[in-house]
C-alpha positions in Angstrom: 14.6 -2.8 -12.0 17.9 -2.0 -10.1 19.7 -0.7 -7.8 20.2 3.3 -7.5 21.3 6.1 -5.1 22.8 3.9 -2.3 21.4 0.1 -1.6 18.2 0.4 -0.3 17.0 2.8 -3.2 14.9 0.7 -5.9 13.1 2.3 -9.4 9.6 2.0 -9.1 8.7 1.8 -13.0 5.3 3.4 -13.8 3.5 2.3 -17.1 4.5 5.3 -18.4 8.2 4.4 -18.2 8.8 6.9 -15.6 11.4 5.7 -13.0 9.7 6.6 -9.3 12.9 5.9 -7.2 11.4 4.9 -3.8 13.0 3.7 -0.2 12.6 -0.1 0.7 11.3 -0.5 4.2 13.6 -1.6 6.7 12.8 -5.6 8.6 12.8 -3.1 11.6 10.0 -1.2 10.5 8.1 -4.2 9.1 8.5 -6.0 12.2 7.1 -3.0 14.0 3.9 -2.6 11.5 2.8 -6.4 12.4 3.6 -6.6 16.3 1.1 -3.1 15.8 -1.5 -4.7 13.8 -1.1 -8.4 15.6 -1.7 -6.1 19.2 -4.6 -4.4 17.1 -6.6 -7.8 16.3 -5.7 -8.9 20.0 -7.6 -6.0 21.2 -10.8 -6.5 18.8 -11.2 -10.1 19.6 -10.9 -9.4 23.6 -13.5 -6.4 22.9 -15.3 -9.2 21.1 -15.1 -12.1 24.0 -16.3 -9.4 26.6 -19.0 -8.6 24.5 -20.2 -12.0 24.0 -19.8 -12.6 27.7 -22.1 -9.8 28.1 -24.8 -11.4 26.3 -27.0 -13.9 26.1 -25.1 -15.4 23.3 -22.5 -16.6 26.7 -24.0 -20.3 26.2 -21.9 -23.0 26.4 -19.4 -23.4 23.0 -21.1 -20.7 21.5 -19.1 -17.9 22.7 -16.1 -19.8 21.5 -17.4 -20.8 18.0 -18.3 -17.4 17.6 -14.9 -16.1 18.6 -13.5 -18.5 16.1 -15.6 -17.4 13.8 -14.7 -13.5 13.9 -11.0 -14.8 14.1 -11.0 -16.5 11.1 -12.6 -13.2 9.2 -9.6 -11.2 10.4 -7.0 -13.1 10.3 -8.1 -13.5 6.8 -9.2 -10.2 5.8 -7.4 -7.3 7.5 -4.1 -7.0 6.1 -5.4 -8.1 2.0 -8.2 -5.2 2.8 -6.4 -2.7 4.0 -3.9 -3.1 1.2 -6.3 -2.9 -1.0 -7.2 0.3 -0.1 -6.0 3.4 -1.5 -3.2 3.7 0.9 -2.2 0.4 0.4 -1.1 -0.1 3.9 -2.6 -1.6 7.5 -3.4 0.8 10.7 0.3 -0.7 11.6 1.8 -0.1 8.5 0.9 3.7 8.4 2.0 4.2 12.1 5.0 3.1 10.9 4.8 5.1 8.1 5.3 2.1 5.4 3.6 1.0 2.5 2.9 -1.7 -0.1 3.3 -1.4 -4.0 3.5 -3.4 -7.3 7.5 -4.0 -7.9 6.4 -3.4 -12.0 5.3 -0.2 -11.3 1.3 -0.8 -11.6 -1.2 -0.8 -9.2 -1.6 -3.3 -6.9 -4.1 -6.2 -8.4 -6.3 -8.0 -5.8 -4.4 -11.6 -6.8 -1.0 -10.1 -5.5 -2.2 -8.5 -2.0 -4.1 -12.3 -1.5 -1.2 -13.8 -2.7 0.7 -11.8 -0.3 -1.2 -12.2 2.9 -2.1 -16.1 2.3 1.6 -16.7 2.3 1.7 -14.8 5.5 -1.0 -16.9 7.0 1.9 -20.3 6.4 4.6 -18.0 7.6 3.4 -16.7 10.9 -0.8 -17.2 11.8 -0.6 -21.2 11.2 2.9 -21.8 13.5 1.6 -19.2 16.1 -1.6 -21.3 16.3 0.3 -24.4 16.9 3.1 -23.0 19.5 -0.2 -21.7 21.4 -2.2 -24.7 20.6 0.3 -26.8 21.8 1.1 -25.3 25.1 -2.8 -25.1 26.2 -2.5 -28.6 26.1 0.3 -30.5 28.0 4.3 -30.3 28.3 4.6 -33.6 25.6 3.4 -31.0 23.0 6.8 -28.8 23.5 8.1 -30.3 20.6 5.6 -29.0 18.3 5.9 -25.6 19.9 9.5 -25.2 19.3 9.0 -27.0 15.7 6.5 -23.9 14.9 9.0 -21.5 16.3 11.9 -22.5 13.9 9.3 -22.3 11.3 8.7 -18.9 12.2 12.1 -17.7 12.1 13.1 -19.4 9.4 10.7 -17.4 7.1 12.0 -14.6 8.9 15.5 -14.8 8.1 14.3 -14.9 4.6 13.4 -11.6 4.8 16.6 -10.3 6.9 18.8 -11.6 3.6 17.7 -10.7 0.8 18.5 -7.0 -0.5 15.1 -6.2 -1.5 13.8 -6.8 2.5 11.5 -9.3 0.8 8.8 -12.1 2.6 8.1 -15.1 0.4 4.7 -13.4 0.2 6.2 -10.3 -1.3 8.4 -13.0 -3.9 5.2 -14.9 -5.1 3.1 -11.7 -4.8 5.4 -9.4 -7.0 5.5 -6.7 -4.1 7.7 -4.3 -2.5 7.6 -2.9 1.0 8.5 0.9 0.7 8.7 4.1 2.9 5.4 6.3 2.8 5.9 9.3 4.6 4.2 12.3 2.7 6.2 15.4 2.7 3.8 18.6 3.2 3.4 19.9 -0.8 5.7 22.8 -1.6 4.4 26.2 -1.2 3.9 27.6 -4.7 1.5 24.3 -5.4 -1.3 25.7 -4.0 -0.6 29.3 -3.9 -2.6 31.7 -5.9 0.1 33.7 -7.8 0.9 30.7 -9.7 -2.8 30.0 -10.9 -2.0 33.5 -12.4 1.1 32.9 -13.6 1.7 34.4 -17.4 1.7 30.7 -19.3 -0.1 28.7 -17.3 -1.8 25.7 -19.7 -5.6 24.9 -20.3 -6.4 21.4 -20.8 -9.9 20.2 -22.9 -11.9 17.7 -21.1 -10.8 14.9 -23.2 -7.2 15.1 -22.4 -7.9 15.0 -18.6 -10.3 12.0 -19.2 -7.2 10.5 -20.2 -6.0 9.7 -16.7 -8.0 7.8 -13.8 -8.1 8.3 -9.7 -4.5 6.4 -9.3 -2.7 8.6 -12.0 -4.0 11.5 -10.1 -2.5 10.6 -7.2 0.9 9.3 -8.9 1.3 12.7 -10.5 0.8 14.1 -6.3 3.7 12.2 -4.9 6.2 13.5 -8.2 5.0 16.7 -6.9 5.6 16.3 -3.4 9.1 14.9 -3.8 10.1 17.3 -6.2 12.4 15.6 -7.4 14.1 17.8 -10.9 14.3 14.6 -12.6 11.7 12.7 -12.2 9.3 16.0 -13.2 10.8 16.4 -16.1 10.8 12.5 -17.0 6.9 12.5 -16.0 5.9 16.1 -17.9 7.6 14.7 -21.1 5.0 11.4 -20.6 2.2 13.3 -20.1 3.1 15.5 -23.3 3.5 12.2 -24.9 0.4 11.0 -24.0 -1.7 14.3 -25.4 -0.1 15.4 -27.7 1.2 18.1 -27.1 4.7 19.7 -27.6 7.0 21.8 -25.2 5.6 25.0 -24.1 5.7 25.7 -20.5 8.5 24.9 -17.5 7.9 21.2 -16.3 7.0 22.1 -13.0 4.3 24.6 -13.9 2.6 22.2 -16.4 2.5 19.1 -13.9 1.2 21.5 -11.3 -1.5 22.9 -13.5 -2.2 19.6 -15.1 -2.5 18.3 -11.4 -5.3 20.6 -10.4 -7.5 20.6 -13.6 -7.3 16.5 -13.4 -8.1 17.1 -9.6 -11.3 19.1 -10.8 -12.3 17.2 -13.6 -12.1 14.1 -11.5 -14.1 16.1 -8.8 -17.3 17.1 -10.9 -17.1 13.6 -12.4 -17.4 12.2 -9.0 -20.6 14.4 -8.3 -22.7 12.8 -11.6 -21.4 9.2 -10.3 -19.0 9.4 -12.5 -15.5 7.5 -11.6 -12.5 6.3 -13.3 -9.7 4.4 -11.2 -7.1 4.4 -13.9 -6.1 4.8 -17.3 -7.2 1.3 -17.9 -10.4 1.3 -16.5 -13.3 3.0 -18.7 -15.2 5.8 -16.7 -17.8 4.4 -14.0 
């Protein structure tokens, strides 16, 4: 890993060896992403509290165990889910326009994102419960409210200085915090003169079974950045990988590769048929 192209440019490493140079998120952006998702879990548990004052469940503590209750599932489950997901990324993260990804170039393994997000739970959640905790109950408790604070923003500052715009959750997790924003796909991807294009390579069904759901989209973001070198770095992998020797212009291969993998992956999908990676044997 290093630095490249100015100081907030890292090399995202693929198993393949192929150096995906992404943008780390700013502390700006971050910040924005959980004040968004924070304001987002406000609104579901006040949605929540009317609802239960709505009902019959409004009994005496039960209203307020319950809202504990929903709080707890939240708190603990909506960032490590949403990262999980296949945009690895919270509603507040993708308004922002931000992502999360592996910093060795894989895919993001459940034991990182939870490793990730329980970290976040001592960094913020725990001294946010205790400053409002503490100020629900009388002015003698001020001390622990401003104790939680410095807590807060010490954690914070982590992140401010250190080059990589790391959390400790992102240190012990083994993550990175990158920009996201898709570019619309060039023009000649999905345009039909190129499908017709003198050249253009067929690929047997066992070299697309080669590659899963998360190569598939890998091999779409090299497209969409179009970045010369990195094409040619990722079309001399692929090669590698079948077999297959120097025929065709890099960009014309990856793009026909793309949409034959996209259609394989397609009819595969409609026998139940599903493969998330290279590493995974087919579903």
């Amino acid at each position: 890993m290093g630095t490249a192209r100015g100081r907030k440019i890292r090399e995202f490493v693929t198993p393949e060896g192929v150096d995906l140079r992404l943008e780390i998120a700013s502390s700006g952006l971050r910040f924005a992403a959980l004040m968004i998702d924070l304001i987002l879990v406000l609104l579901i548990m006040i949605l929540v509290i009317l609802i239960l004052d709505s009902t019959s469940l409004a009994q005496g503590d039960t209203v307020i165990i319950i809202a504990m209750l929903v709080w707890f599932l939240i708190s603990n489950f909506w960032f490590a889910l949403f990262e999980l997901g296949p945009r690895a990324a919270t509603p507040g993260k993708r308004i922002v326009g931000i992502r999360v990804v592996a910093r060795d170039g894989g895919q993001l393994t459940v034991a990182a994102v939870v490793a990730r997000n329980l970290v976040r739970q001592m960094e913020i959640l725990l001294p946010v419960m205790f400053i409002f905790g503490s100020l629900s109950a009388d002015l003698g408790s001020v001390g622990t409210s401003i104790a939680g604070l410095l807590w807060t923003l010490g954690f914070g500052f982590f992140l401010l200085f250190n080059k990589d715009r790391m959390r400790l959750g992102d240190v012990i997790g083994g993550t990175w915090v990158v920009m996201a924003k898709r570019k619309r796909m060039a023009p000649d991807m999905a345009s039909a003169p190129l499908a017709d294009a003198p050249g253009v390579p067929g690929f047997t069904e066992a070299e697309l079974a080669i590659y899963g759901v998360y190569e598939l989209q890998e091999l779409e973001r090299v497209l969409r950045q179009s970045d010369r070198d990195t094409m040619i770095a990722v079309a001399d992998a692929i090669r590698g990988k079948l077999g297959r020797t120097l025929q065709e212009d890099d960009r014309l291969f990856l793009i026909a590769y793309y949409r034959q993998l996209k259609v394989h992956q397609e009819r595969n999908l409609l026998f139940g048929k599903r493969r998330a990676s290279k590493y995974e044997a087919l579903q």
